[in-house]
C-alpha positions as CSV (number, residue, x, y, z in Angstrom):
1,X,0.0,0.0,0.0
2,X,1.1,3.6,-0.7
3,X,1.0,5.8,2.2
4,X,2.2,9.4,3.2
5,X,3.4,9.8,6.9
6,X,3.0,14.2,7.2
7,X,5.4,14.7,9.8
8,X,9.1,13.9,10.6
9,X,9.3,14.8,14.0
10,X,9.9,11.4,16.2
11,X,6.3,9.7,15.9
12,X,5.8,10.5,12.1
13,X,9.4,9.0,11.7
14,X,9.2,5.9,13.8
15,X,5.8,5.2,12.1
16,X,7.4,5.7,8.5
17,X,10.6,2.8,9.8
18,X,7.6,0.7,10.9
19,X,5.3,1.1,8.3
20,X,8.0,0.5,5.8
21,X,9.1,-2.7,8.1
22,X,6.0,-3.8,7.2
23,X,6.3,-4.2,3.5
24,X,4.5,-1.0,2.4
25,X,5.7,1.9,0.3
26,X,6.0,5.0,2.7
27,X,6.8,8.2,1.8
28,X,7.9,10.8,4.8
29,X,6.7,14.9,4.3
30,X,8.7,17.7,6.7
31,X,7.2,21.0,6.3
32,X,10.6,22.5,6.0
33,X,12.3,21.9,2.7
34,X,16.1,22.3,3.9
35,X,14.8,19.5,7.0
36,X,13.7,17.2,4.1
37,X,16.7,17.6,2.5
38,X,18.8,16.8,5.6
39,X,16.7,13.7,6.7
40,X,17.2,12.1,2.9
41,X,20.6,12.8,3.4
42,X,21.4,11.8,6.7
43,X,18.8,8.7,7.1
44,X,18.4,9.9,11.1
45,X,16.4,12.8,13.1
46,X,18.8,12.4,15.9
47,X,17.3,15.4,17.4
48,X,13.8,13.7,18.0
49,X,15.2,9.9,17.3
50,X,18.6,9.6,18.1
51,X,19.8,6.0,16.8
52,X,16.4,5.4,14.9
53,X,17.7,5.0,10.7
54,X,15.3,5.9,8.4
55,X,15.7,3.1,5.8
56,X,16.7,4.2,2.2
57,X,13.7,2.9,0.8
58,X,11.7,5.9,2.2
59,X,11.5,8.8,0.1
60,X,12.1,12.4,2.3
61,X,10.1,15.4,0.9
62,X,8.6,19.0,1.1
63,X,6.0,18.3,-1.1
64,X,2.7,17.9,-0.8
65,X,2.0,16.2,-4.2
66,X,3.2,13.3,-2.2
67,X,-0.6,12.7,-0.7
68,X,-2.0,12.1,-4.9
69,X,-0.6,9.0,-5.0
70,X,-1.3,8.1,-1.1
71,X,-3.9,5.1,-0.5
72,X,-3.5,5.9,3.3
73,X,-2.6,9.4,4.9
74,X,-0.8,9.5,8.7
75,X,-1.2,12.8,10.0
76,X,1.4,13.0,12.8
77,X,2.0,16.9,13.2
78,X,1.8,18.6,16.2
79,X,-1.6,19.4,17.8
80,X,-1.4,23.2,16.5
81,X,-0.6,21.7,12.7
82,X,-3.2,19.4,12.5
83,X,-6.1,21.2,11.0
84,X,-3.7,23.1,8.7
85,X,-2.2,20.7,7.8
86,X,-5.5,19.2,6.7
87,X,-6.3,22.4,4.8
88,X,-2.7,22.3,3.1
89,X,-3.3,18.4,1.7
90,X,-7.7,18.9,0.3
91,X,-6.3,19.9,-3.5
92,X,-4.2,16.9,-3.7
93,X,-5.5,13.4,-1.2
94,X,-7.8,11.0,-3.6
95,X,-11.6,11.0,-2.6
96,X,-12.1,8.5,0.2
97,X,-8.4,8.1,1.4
98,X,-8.6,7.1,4.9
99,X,-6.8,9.8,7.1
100,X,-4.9,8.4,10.3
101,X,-4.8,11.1,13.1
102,X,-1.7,10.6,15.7
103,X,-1.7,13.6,17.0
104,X,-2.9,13.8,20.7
105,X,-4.7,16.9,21.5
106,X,-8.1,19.3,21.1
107,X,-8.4,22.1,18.6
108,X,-8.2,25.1,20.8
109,X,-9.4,27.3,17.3
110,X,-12.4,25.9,17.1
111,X,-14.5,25.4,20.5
112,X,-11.7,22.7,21.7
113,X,-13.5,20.2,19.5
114,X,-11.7,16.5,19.1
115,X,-9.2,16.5,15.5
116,X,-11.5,14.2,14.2
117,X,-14.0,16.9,13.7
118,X,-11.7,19.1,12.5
119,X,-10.6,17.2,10.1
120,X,-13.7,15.8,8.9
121,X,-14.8,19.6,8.2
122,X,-11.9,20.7,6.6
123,X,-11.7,18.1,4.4
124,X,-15.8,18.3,3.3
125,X,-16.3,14.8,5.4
126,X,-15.3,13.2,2.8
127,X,-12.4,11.1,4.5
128,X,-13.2,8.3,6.9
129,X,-11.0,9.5,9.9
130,X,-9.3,7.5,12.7
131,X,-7.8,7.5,15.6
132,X,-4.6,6.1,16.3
133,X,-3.5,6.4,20.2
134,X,-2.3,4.8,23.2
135,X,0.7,3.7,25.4
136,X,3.3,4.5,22.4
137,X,6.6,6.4,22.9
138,X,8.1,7.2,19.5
139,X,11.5,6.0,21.1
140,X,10.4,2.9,21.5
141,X,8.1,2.3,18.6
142,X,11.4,3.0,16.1
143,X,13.3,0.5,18.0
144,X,10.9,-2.1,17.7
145,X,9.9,-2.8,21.1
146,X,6.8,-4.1,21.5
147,X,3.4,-2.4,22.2
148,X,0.0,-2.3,21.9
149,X,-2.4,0.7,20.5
150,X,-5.9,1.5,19.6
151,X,-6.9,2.1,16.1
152,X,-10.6,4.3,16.4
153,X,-13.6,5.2,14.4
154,X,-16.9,5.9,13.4
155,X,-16.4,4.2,10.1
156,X,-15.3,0.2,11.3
157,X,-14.0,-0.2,8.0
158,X,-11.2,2.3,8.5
159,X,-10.4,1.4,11.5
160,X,-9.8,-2.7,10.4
161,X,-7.7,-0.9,7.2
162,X,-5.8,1.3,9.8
163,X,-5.3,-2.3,12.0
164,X,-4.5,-4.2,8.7
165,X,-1.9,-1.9,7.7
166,X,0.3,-0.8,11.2
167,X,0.1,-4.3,12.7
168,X,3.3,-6.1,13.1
169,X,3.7,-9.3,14.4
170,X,5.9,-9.5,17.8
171,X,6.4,-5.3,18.4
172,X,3.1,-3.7,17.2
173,X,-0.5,-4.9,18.1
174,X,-3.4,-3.0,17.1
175,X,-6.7,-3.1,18.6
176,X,-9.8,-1.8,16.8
177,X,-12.8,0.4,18.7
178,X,-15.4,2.4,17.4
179,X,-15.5,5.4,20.3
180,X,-13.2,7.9,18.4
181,X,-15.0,10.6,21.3
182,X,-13.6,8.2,24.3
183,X,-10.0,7.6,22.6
184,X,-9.1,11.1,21.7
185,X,-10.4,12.4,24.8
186,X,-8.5,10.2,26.7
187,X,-5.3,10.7,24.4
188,X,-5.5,14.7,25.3
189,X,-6.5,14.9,29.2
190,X,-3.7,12.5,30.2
191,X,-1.3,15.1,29.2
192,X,-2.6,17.4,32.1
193,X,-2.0,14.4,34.5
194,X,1.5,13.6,33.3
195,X,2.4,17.0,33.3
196,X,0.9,16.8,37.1
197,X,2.6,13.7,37.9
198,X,6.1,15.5,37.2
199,X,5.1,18.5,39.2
200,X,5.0,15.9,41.9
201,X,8.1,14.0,41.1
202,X,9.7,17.3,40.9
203,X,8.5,18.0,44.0
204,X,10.1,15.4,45.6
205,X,6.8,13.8,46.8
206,X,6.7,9.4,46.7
207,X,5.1,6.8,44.8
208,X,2.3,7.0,46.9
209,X,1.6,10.9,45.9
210,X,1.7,9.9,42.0
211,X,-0.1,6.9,42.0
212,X,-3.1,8.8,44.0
213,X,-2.8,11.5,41.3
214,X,-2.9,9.1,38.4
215,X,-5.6,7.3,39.9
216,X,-7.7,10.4,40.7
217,X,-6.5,11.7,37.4
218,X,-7.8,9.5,35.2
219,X,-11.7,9.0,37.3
220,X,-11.9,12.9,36.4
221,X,-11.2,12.4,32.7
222,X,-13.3,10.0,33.0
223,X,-16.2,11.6,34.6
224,X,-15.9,14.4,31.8
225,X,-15.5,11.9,29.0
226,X,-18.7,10.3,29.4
227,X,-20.1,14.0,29.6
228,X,-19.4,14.6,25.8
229,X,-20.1,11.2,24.4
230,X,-17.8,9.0,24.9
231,X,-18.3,5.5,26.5
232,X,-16.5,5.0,30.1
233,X,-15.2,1.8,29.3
234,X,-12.6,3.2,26.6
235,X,-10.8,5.0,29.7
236,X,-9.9,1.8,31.0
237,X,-8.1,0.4,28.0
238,X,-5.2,1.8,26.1
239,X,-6.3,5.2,25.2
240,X,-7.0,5.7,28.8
241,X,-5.1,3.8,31.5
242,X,-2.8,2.5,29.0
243,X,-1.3,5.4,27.9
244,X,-2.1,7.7,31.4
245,X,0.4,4.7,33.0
246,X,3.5,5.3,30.1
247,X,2.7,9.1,30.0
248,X,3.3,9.8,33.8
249,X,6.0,6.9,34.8
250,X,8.1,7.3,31.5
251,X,11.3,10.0,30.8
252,X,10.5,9.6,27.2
253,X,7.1,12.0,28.1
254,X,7.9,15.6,27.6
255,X,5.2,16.6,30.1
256,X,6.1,14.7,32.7
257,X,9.9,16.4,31.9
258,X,8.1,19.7,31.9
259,X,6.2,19.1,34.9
260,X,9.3,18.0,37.0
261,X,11.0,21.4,35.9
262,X,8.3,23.3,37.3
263,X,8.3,21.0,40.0
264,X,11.7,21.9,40.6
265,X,10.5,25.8,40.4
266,X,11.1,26.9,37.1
267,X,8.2,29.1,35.7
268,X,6.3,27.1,33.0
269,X,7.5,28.6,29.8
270,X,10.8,28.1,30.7
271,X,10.4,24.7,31.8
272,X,8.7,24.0,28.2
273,X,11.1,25.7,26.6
274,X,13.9,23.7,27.9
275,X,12.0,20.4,27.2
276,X,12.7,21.6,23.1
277,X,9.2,20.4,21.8
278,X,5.6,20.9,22.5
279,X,4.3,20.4,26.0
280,X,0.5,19.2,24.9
281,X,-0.5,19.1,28.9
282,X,-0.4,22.7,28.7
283,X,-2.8,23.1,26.1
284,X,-4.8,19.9,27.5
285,X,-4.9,21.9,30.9
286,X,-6.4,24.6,29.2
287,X,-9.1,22.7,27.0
288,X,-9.7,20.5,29.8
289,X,-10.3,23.1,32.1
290,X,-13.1,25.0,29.4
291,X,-14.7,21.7,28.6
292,X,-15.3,21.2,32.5
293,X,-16.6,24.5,33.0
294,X,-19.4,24.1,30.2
295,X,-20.3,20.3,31.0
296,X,-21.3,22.0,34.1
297,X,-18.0,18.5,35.5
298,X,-16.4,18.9,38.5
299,X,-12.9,18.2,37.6
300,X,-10.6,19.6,40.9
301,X,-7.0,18.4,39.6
302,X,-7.6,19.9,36.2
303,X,-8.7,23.3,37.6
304,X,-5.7,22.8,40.4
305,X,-3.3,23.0,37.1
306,X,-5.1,25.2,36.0
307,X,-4.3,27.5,38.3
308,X,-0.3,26.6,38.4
309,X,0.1,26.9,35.0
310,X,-2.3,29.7,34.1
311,X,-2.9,31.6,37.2
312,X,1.0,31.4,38.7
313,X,-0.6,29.6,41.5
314,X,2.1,27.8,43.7
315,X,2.4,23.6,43.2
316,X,2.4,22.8,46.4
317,X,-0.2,24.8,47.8
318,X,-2.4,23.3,45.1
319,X,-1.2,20.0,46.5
320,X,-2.4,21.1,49.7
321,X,-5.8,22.5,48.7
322,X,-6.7,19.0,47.3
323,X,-5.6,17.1,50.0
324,X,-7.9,19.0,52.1
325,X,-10.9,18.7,49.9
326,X,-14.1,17.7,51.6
327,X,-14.5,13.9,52.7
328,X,-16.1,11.6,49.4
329,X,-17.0,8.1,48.8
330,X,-14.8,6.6,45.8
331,X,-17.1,4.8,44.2
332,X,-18.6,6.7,41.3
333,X,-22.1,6.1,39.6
334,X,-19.2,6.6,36.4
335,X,-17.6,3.6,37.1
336,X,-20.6,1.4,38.4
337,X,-22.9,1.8,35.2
């Protein structure tokens, strides 16, 4: 199959070496001409993907004419590209080419709706659209090492195509679902609790703190998930727990490195900026935060970062301030249905 990976940063490229891998003709599009030019050159992003070689056999370009051919089209730009990006490929991707969505995020442009949507307007709805997410660390996926992800739509045809095509025997499973709302919710608000979770670690607080954050985290993602549409059982599978558990524990996660700078007492755009690439927990935060608000959701760790990284509220009194939170039964009609 022909497909067009849009993006070289680390996902888009260890999807174009495993895509390649297996057995399907993969072309890889930068943006920036004089990147392209570099990557077909040197056959490495050692920036994003140190040690990860980007096998000869897949092309490196600038252009876009690269989607006409494209039987499949990965979108793996960065949350604030993704609905331009869409705009930039409409005069040139083949009517009904399914369009795979990596990116893990909420467009903050238009009402902080999911990138499905987006992308389903910009390109007329014309595209079957899915959602590929969970516990997946470019570092790892370009070295082979095996994982599992969710592959999810509205259209179950798309999704199987999506399975067909990224599933590799021994180091890439793919599971199929068809709540898109549920895995792309859950792929955006972990991002506020990782970045959390390395407030904590940077904090110097234990195990114990984290794992009550996590925990907590994810039964208020939950609680708002459900809210929009999305069904509660997706938030304990991969898009949910799955990739909440890799997100906050792993070094590979640039919001939990952003988070343990702040933790540490850097402000938070100096703490992003020293992580070197986009900090989606910050926008999550913000999105997550709105969404809340208008669902009418109580969500107190997502407004507690809200405050830290909006508001120049103080970590640990925010710590504090949910620690001291009135007395509540954990069981949840949410998780009982």
């Amino acid at each position: 199959m022909k497909i067009t990976v849009l993006g070289s940063g680390g996902w888009g490229t260890a999807l174009a070496v495993l895509l390649h891998g297996n057995g399907h003709e993969v072309t890889l599009w930068t943006f920036f001409p004089e990147e392209a030019e570099r990557l077909a050159r040197e056959r490495t992003n050692e920036k994003l993907l140190p040690g990860v070689m980007i096998p000869e056999g897949v092309p490196v370009t600038s252009s876009l004419s690269s989607v006409q051919d494209a039987e499949l089209v990965v979108l793996a730009v960065p949350s604030f590209a993704v609905s331009s990006t869409a705009e930039s490929i409409l005069p040139f991707i083949r009517p009904g080419t399914v369009v795979v969505n990596v990116g893990k995020g909420l467009d903050a442009k238009n009402g902080y709706c999911r990138f499905s949507e987006s992308i389903a307007r910009v390109l007329g709805g014309q595209h079957p659209v899915v959602a590929l997410t969970g516990p997946t660390h470019a570092e790892e996926v370009g070295r082979g090492i095996p994982t599992a992800i969710l592959a999810a739509s509205t259209d179950h045809a798309a999704a199987e195509l999506t399975q067909d095509v990224f599933m590799s025997g021994g180091r890439f499973r793919v599971y199929t679902s068809d709540d898109i709302v549920g895995a792309e919710l859950g792929g955006a608000f972990k991002n506020i609790i990782a970045l959390g979770a390395g407030i904590s670690d940077g904090l110097g607080l234990g195990d114990n703190s984290k794992a009550a954050f996590m925990t907590r985290g994810l039964t208020e993602i939950a609680r708002l998930g459900v809210a929009l549409g999305a069904k509660q059982e997706t938030f304990a599978g991969l898009s949910g727990v799955g990739d909440l558990i890799v997100t906050c524990t792993s070094m590979h996660s640039r919001n939990r490195r952003a988070g343990i700078l702040i933790g540490q007492g850097k402000d938070v755009q100096t703490a992003m900026k020293e992580v070197g690439a986009v900090v989606e927990g910050y926008y999550a935060t913000e999105a997550g935060y709105h969404l809340a608000k208008q669902a009418g959701v109580p969500m107190p760790i997502t407004e507690a970062m809200y405050h830290v990284l909006y508001e120049g509220g103080d970590a640990r009194e925010a710590i504090g301030l949910l620690m001291g939170r009135a007395k509540k039964r954990e069981s949840e009609e949410l998780w009982l249905t």
